[in-house]
C-alpha positions in Angstrom: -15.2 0.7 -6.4 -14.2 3.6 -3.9 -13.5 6.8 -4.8 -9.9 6.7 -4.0 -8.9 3.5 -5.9 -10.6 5.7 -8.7 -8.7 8.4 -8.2 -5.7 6.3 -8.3 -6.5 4.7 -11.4 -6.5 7.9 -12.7 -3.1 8.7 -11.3 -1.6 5.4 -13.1 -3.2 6.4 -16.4 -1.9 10.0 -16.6 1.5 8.9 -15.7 1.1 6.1 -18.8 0.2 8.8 -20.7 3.1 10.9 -19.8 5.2 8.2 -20.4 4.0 7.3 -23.9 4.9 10.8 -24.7 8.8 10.3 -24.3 11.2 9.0 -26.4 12.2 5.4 -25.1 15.0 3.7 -25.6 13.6 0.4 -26.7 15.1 -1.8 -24.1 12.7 0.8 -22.0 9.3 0.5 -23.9 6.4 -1.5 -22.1 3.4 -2.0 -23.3 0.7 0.3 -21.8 -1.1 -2.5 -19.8 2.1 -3.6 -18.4 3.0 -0.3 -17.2 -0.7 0.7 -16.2 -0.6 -2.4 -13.9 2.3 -1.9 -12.8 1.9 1.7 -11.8 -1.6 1.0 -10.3 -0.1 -1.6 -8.5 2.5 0.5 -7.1 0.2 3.6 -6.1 -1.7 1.1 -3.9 0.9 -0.4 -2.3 2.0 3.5 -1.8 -1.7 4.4 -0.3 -1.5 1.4 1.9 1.9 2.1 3.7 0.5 5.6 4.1 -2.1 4.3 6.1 0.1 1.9 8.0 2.3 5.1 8.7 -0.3 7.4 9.9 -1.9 5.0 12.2 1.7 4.2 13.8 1.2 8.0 14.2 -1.8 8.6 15.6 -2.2 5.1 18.0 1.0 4.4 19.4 -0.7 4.3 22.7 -3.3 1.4 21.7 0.1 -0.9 20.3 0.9 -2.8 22.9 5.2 -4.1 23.1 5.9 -7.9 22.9 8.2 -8.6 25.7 10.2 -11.7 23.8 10.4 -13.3 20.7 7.1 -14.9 19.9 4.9 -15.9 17.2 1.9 -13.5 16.1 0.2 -14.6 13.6 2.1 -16.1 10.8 5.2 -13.6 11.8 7.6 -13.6 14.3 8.2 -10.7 16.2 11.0 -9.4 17.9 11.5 -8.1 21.7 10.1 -4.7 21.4 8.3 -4.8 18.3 5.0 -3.2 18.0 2.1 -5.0 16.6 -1.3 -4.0 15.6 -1.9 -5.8 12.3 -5.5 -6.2 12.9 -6.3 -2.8 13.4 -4.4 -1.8 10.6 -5.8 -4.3 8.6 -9.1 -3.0 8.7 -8.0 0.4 8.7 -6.7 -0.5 5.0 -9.8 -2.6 4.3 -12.2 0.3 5.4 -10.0 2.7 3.5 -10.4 1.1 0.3 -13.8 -0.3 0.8 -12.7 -4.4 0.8 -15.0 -6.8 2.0 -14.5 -8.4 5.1 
C-alpha cells in the first residue's frame, strides 16, 4: 500500500473518531465501519479529482480538441471537449501505486 492511501486511511479514521465523539441524533448514528468506508471512499475519490484537476492544469497543451461528436472510448464526447483519459489514468494509477 502507498504512502498516501495510508495517509488517507488515517484521515478517514480521525474524522470517525471525531465523529464518535458527538452527540448523534439516532437517525444519524452509523456504525464505524460504515462511516470509515464511507469516508475512505470519499477522500479517494477527492485525491483522484485532484489529480484529474491539476493535470488539466499543467497539460492543456498535450489535450488535443475533438472537432464533432464522436465516440472515445466508451464515452461520447462533445465538439470541443478535451480528452486525455489515458494519461490521466495512469497519472492516477502511478499516484496511488495500482497495477497496471
Amino acid at each position: 500500500m502507498n504512502e498516501r492511501i495510508r495517509e488517507l486511511a488515517d484521515e478517514a479514521k480521525q474524522y470517525c473518531f471525531e465523529q464518535s465523539q458527538k452527540r448523534l441524533a439516532p437517525e444519524d448514528y452509523m456504525p464505524y465501519s460504515d462511516m470509515y468506508d464511507k469516508k475512505f471512499a470519499e477522500l479517494i475519490v477527492r485525491e483522484c479529482i485532484g489529480l484529474c484537476d491539476q493535470a488539466v492544469e499543467e497539460n492543456k497543451r498535450t489535450f488535443y480538441t475533438v472537432n464533432e461528436t464522436q465516440e472515445v472510448g466508451p464515452a461520447l464526447v462533445a465538439k470541443g471537449s478535451q480528452v486525455q483519459a489515458e494519461k490521466l489514468s495512469q497519472q492516477i494509477k502511478q499516484h496511488f501505486g495500482v497495477g497496471k
